[in-house]
C-alpha atoms as a printed R data frame, in Angstrom:
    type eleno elety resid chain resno      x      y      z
1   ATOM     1    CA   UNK     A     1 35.030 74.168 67.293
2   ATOM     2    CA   UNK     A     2 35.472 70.588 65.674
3   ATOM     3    CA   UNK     A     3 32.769 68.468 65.210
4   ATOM     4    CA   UNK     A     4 34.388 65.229 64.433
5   ATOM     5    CA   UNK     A     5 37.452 63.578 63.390
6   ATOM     6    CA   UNK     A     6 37.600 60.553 61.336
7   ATOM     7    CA   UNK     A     7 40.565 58.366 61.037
8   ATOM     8    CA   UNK     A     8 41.316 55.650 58.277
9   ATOM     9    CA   UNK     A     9 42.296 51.937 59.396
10  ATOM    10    CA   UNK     A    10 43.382 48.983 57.842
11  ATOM    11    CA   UNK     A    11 41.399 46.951 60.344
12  ATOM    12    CA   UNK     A    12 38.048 47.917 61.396
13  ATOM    13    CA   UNK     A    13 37.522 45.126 64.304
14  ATOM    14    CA   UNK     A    14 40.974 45.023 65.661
15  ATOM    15    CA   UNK     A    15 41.244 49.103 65.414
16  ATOM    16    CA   UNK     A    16 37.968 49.047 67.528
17  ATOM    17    CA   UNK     A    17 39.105 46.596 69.558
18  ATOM    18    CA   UNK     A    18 41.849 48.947 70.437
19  ATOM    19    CA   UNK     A    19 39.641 52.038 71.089
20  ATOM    20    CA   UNK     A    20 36.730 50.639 72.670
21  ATOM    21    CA   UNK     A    21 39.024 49.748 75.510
22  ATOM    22    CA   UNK     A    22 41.779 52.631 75.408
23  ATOM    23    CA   UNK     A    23 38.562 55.328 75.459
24  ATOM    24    CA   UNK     A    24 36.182 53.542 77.979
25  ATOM    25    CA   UNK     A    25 37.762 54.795 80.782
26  ATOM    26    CA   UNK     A    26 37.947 58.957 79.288
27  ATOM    27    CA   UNK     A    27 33.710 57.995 78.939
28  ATOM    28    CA   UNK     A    28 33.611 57.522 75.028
29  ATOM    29    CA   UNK     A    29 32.273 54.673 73.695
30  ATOM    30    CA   UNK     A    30 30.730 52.981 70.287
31  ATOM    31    CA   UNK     A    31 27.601 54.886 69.680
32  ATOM    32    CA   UNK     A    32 27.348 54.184 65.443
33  ATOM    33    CA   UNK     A    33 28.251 50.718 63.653
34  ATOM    34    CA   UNK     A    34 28.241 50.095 60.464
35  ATOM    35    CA   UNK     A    35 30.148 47.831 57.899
36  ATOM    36    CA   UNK     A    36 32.928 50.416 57.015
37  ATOM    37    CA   UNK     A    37 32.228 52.697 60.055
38  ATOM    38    CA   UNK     A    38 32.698 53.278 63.686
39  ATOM    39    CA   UNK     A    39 31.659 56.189 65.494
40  ATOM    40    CA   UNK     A    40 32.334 56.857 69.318
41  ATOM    41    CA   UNK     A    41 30.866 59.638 70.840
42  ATOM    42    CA   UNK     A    42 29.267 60.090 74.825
43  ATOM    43    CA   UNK     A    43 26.151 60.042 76.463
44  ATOM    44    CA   UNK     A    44 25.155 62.276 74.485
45  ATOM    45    CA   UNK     A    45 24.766 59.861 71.603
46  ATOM    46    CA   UNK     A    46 26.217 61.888 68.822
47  ATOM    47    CA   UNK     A    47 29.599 60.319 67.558
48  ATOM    48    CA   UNK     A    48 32.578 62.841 67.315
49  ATOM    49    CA   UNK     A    49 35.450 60.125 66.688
50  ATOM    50    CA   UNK     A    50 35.293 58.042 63.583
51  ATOM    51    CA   UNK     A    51 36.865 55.266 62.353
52  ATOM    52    CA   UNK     A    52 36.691 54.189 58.797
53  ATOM    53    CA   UNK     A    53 37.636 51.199 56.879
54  ATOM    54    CA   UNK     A    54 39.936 53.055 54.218
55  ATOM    55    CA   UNK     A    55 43.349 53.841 53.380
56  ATOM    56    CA   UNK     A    56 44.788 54.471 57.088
57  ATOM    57    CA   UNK     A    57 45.626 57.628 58.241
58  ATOM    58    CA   UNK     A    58 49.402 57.852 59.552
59  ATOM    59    CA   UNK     A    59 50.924 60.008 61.819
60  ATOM    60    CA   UNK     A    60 47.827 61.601 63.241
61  ATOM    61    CA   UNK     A    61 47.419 63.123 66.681
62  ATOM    62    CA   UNK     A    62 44.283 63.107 68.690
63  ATOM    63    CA   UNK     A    63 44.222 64.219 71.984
64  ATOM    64    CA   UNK     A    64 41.146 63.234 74.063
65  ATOM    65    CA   UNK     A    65 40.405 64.728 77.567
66  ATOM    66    CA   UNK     A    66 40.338 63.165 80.622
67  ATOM    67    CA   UNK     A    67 38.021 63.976 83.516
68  ATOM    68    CA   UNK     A    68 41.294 63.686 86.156
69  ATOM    69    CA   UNK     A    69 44.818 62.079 86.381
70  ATOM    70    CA   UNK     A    70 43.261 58.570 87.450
71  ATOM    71    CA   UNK     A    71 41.834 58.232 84.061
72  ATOM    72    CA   UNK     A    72 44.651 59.039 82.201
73  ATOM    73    CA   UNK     A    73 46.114 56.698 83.940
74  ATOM    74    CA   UNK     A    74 43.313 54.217 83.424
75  ATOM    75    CA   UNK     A    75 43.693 55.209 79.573
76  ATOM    76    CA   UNK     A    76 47.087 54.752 79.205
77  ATOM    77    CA   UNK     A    77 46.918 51.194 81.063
78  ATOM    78    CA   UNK     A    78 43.823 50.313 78.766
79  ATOM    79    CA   UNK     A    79 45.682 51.277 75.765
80  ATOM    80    CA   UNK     A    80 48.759 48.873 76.112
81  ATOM    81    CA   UNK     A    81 46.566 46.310 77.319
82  ATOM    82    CA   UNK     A    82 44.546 46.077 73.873
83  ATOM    83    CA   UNK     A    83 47.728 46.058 71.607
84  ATOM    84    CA   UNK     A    84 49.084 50.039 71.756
85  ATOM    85    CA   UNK     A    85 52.515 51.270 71.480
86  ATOM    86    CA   UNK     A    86 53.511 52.799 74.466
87  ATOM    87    CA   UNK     A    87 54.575 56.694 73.335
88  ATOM    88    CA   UNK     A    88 55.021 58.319 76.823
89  ATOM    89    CA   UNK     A    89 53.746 56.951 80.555
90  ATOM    90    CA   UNK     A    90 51.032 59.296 82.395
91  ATOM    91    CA   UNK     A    91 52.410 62.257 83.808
92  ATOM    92    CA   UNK     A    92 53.092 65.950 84.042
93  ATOM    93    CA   UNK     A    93 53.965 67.553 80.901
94  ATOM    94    CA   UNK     A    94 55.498 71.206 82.328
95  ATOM    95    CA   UNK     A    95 56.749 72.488 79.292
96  ATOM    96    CA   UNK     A    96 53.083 73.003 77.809
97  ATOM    97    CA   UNK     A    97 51.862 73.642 81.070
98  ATOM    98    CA   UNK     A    98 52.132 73.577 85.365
99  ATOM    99    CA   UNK     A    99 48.828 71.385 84.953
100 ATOM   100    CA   UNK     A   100 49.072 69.559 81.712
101 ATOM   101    CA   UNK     A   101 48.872 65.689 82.977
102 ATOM   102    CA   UNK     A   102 48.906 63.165 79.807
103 ATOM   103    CA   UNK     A   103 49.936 59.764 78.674
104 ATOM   104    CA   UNK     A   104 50.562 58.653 74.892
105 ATOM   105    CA   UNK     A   105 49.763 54.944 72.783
106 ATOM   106    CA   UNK     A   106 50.378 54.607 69.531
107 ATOM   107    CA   UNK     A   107 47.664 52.745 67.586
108 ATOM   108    CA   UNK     A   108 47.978 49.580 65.292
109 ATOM   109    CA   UNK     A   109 48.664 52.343 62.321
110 ATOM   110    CA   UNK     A   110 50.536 54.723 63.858
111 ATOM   111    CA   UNK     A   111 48.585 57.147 64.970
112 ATOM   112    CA   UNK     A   112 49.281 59.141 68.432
113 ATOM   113    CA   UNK     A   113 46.859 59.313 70.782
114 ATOM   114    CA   UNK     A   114 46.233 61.502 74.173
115 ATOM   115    CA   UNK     A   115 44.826 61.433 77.179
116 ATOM   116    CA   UNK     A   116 45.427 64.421 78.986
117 ATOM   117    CA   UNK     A   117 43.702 66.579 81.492
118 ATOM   118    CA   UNK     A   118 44.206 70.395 82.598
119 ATOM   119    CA   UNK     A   119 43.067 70.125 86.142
120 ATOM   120    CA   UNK     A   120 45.651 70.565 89.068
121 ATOM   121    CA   UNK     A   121 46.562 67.376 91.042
């Protein structure tokens, strides 16, 4: 099991910018701030996705699950409205599985990021 993933950014505000909005609608939000450091985590309170002020990490994949198809949706919308790269619309993915529904942004450094979810339509 992980327990968190940090990614490196060149911009700390604008990079939070980005993921504040592109994760509010999967439920994760900014739970820690500090001056080189952003953590997002859930109701829970414990942060499980970083971000840190350091050299940026390129290339990356993170794939964060979505409750059902209308937040994926919601996520990949979100994501393109606060400055992602659109890297595939929301929709069925077949060839990993008859249920797997996801959408893809790039972030301001590269980095791919998911929403998908598992559950039939």
């Amino acid at each position: 099991m992980i327990d968190h993933v940090v990614l490196g950014v060149h911009h700390l505000d604008d990079s939070r910018h980005f993921y504040e909005h592109a994760l509010r609608p999967l439920g994760i939000k900014v739970v820690v701030q500090e001056a080189k450091l952003v953590g997002f985590g859930d109701d829970s309170g414990k942060p499980f996705f970083w971000l840190a002020l350091r050299e940026p990490s390129h290339r990356v994949h993170v794939a964060f699950t979505a409750a059902d198809r209308a937040a994926v949706d919601a996520f990949h919308a979100a994501a393109l409205h606060a400055g992602g790269v659109d890297n595939g619309p929301p929709g069925p993915r077949p060839e990993y599985h008859e249920n797997y529904y996801a959408a893809f942004a790039f972030d301001a450094d590269g980095n791919n990021i998911e929403a998908v979810c598992h559950r039939p339509a």
